[in-house]
N, C-alpha and C positions, 0 to 999 in steps of 0.2 A: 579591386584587388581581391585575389583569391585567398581563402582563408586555408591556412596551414592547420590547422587543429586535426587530430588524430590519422593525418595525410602520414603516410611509410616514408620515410627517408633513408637513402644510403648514401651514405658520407665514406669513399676510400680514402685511406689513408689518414686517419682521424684521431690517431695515438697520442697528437702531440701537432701544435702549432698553428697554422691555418684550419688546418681538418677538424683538428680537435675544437677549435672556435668555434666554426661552424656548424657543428655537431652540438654545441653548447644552445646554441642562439637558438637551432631551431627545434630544441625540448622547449626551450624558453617559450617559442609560439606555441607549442600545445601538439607539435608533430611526435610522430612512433620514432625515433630516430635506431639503426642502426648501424653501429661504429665498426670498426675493419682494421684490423692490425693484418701484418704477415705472421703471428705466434697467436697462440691462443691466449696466453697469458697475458700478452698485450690489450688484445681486441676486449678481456674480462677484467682489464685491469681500468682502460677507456670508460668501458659502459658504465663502470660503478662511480668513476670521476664525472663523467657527465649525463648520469644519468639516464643513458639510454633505457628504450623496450628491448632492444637486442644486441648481441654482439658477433661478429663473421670474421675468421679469419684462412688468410691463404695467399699464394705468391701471384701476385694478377700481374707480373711480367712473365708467365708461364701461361700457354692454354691450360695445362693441367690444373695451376693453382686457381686459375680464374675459373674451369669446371666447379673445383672445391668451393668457390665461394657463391658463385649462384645455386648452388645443388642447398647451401645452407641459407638463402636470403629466401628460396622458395617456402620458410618455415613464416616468411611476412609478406609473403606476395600479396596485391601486388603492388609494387613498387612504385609508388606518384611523383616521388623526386629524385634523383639520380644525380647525387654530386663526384664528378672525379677529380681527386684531389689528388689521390695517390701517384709518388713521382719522387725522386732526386736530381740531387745537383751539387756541383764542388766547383771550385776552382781549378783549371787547369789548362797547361801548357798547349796550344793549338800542336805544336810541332813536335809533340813529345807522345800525344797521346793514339792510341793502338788503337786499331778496326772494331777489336772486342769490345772496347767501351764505347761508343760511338753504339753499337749493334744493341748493347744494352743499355744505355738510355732511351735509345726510342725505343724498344722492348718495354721498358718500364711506365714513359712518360706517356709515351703515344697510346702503343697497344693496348695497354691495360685501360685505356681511353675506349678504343676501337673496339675491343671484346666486351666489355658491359654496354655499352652504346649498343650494337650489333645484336645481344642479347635480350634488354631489357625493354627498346625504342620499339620494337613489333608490338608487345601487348599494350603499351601506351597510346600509338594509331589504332588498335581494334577498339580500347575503348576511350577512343578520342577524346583524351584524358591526357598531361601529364609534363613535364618540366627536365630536363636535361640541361645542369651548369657544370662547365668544363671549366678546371681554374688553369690558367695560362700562367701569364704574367707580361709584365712590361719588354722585356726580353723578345717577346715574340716579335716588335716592332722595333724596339732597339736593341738587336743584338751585341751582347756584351764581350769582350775581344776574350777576357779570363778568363768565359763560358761559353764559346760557343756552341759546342756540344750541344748543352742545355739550351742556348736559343733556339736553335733549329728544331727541336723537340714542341717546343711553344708556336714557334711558327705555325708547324705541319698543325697543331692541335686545333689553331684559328683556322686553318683552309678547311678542316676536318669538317669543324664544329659547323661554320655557314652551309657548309655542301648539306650535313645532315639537317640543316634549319630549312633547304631547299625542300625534302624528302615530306615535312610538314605544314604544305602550302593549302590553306581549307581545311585545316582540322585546327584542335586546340592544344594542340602538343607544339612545345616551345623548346628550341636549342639555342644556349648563348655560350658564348664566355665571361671568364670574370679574369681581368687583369689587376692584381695585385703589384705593388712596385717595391722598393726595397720596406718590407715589414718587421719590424724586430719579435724576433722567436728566437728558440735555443737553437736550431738549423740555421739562424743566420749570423749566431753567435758563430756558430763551428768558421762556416762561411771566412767571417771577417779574422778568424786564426790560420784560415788557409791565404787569405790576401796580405798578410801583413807579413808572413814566411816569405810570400813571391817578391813583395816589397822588399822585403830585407828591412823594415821599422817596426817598433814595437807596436800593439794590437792598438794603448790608446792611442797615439798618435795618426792612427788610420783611421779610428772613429773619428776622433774632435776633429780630422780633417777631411772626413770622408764627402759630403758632401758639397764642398764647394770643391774639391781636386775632381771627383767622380762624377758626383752629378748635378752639375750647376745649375740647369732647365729644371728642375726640383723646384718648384712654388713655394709649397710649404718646408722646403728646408729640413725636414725630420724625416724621421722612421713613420711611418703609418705603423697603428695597431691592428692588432690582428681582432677586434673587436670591429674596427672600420670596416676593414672587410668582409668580415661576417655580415654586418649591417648590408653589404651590396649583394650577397647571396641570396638572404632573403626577399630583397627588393627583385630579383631576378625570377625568386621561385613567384612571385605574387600577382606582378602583372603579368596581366594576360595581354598584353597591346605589344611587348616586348619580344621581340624574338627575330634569331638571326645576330643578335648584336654584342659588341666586345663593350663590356660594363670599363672602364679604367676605375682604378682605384689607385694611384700613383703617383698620386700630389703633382700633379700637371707637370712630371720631368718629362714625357712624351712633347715634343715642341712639334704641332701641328694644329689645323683647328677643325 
């Protein structure tokens, strides 16, 4: 296992939820972490809640914003971990929803994937060094009907991720994913206020019945913490035997073996 200690970390997306875990757990190992908001205010509001060496912010669904944010991460280069976290998602009508949104979620979920991948993966092969985790989600394999949008964004993320795990065959630079499955955070509070509208039932009533009506192949029956997940990051950033591969973290509702 490789040892995280004083290793740079960039965590996108990190304000709040998965990111913000993640960003947590690995100060916890003894890594540089730097957190990432789109606001400054955000990104210096992060680093003091979790403790980062640094904070960067800017719109990484824009090349422009995403310029802004490696022009500032070059103040920690270079860069040994590379987490993209950064991403949305809601609930919404397949047959209601416009080309724009569609155009900006992959903008958001993908590219801002593709543009730091693209940017950062070069100096990681010269010094055949380094860790790329892309967090997906369960979505990518089981696309969800009240989010497609957002599956399909997961999906492309896994074809992404392997191809660029392809790119590092004989070196020691690793690409995986980490599939996360429904996790309870404030994003997935919002989440279950946009499903229980579509529903037409009150919010608890879609909780205390959410998982046996939605997701019955659910093992564990519950929400995963966002601490769970964090734990699979790290385990991703560490071994080095590891690579190429989609981590589940999802309480086995994926039914496959």
């Amino acid at each position: 296992m490789n040892t995280l200690n004083d290793q740079a970390v960039f965590v996108s997306g990190s304000t709040k939820g998965i990111g913000n875990a993640i960003a947590t757990r690995f100060v916890q190992e003894g890594a540089r972490v730097i957190v990432h908001s789109r606001s400054e205010s955000g990104a210096t509001d992060a680093k003091t809640a979790v403790g980062a060496t640094g904070a960067v912010w800017g719109d990484l669904s824009t090349a422009e914003g995403t310029n802004q944010v490696l022009e500032q991460l070059g103040a920690f280069a270079p860069i040994e971990v590379l987490v993209n976290n950064a991403g949305v998602f809601s609930v919404e009508d397949f047959f209601e929803l416009e080309d724009d949104v569609w155009i900006d979620y992959f903008q958001t979920n993908v590219m801002s994937m593709v543009r730091l991948c693209r940017s950062l993966m070069p100096g990681m092969l010269e010094r055949n060094s380094g860790a790329i985790i892309n967090v997906a989600s369960e979505a990518a394999i089981k696309p969800l009907p009240q989010m497609i949008h957002y599956s399909m964004t997961k999906t492309a993320m896994l074809s992404i991720s392997r191809g660029l795990a392809e790119l590092t065959k004989g070196s020691k630079v690793r690409v995986n994913s980490l599939l996360p499955g429904p996790t309870w955070t404030d994003g997935v509070e919002s989440y279950f206020d946009g499903l229980a509208k579509q529903e037409g039932r009150p919010l608890q009533e879609v909780l205390d019945n959410y998982f046996r009506e939605h997701e019955p192949t659910s093992l564990i029956q519950r929400f995963a913490t966002v601490e769970e997940v964090s734990d699979g990051a790290v385990f991703l950033a560490q071994n080095s035997a590891v690579n190429g591969s989609s981590l589940r973290v999802e309480g086995g509702l994926i039914r496959s073996i």
